[in-house]
C-alpha positions in Angstrom: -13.2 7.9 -1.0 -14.8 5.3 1.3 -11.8 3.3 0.1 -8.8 5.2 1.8 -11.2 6.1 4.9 -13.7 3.5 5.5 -11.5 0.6 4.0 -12.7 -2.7 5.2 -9.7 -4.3 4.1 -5.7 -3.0 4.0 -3.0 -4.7 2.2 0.5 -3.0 3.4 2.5 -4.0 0.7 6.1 -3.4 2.0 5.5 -4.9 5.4 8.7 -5.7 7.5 9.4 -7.6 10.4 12.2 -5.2 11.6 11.5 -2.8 14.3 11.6 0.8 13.5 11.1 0.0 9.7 8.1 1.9 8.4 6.7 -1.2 7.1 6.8 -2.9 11.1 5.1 1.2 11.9 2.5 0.6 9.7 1.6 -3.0 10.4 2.2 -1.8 14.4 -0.1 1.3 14.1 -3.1 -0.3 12.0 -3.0 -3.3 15.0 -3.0 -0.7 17.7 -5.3 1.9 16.2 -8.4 -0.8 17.1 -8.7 -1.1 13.9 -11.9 -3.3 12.7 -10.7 -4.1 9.6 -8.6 -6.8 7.5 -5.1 -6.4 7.5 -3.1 -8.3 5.0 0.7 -7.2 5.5 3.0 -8.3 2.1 5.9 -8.9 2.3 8.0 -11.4 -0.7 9.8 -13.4 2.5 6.0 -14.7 3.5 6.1 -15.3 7.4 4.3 -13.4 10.2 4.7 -10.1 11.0 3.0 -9.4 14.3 1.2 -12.4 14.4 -0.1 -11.6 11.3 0.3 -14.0 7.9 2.3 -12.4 5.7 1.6 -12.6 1.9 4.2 -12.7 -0.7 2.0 -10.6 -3.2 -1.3 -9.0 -2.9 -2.5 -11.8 -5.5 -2.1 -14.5 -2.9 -5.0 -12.4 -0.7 -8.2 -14.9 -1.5 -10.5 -11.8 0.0 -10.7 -8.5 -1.6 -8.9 -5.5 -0.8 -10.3 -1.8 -0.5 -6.9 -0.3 -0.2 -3.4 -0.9 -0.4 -0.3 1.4 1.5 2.6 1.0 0.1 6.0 1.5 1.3 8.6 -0.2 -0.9 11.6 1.6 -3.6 9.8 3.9 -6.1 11.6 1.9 -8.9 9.6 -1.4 -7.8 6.1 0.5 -7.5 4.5 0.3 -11.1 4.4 -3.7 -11.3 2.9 -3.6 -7.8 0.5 -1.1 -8.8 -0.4 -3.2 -12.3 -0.8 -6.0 -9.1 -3.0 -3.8 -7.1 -5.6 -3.6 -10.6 -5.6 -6.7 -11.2 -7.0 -7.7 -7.4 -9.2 -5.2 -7.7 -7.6 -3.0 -5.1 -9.8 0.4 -5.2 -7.2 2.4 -3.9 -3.8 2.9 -3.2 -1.5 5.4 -0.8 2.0 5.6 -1.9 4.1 6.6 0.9 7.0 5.9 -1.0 9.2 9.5 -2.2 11.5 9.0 -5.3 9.4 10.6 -7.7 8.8 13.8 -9.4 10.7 15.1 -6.4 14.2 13.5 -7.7 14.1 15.0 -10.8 13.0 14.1 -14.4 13.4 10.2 -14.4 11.6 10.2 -10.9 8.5 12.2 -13.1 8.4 9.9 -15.6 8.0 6.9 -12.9 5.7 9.1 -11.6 3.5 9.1 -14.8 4.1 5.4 -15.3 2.1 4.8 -11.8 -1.0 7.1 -12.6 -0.9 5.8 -16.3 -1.3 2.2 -14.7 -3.7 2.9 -12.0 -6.0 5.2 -14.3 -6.2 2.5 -16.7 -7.3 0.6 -13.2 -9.7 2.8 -11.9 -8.0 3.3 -8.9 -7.4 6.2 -6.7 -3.7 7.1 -5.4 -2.9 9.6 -2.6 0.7 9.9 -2.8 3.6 9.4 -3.9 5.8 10.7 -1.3 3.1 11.1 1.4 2.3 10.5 5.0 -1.2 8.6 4.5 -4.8 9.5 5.6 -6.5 9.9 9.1 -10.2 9.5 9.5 -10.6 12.0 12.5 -14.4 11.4 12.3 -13.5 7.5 13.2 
């Protein structure tokens, strides 16, 4: 659990450059949070967001990551997630909905992403979630 609340390193995979996106939100509220940490935001356009360098895929990060948020289609999550395992990411929070939620082809997406990240070893909060708050940081 260290990993989603003690991370020392956070790869937002989904990050945008567009205000009011919840990929800017996230990069935006990890920066102004005083966060210690890393923060890798990915995004397949490259760039900066925030003055960060943007990464086109969570491969390209040279460093490890503890934990990855993700906030892109639930359709596109399980090759991301096959990405996050084979970094080494030790966990995961899927904000993303789309999911068992929708119905039964949203469940069996659903399955696909725990089958992936079991066979990983790593831990997912989510899908369709809001994230984690360390009130004790």
């Amino acid at each position: 659990m260290e990993s989603i609340f003690r991370p020392s390193s956070v790869a937002i995979i989904g990050a945008s450059a567009t205000p009011n996106k919840v990929g800017y939100i996230l990069v935006r509220n990890m920066l102004k949070s005083g966060y210690q940490g890393k923060i890798y935001p990915i995004n397949p356009q490259g760039g900066q967001i925030l003055g960060l360098k943007t990464y086109t895929s969570v491969k390209d990060i040279l460093d490890t990551v503890d934990l990855a948020v993700v906030a892109i289609p639930a359709k596109l999550i399980p090759p991301v997630v096959e990405e996050c395992g084979e970094k080494g990411v030790k966990s995961m929070i899927i904000i993303s909905a789309g999911f068992k939620e929708t119905g039964k082809e949203g469940a069996e997406l659903e399955l696909q992403v725990a089958a992936i990240a079991k066979k990983h070893g790593i831990r997912i909060q989510g899908p369709n979630c809001l994230g984690a708050i360390n009130t004790l940081a």
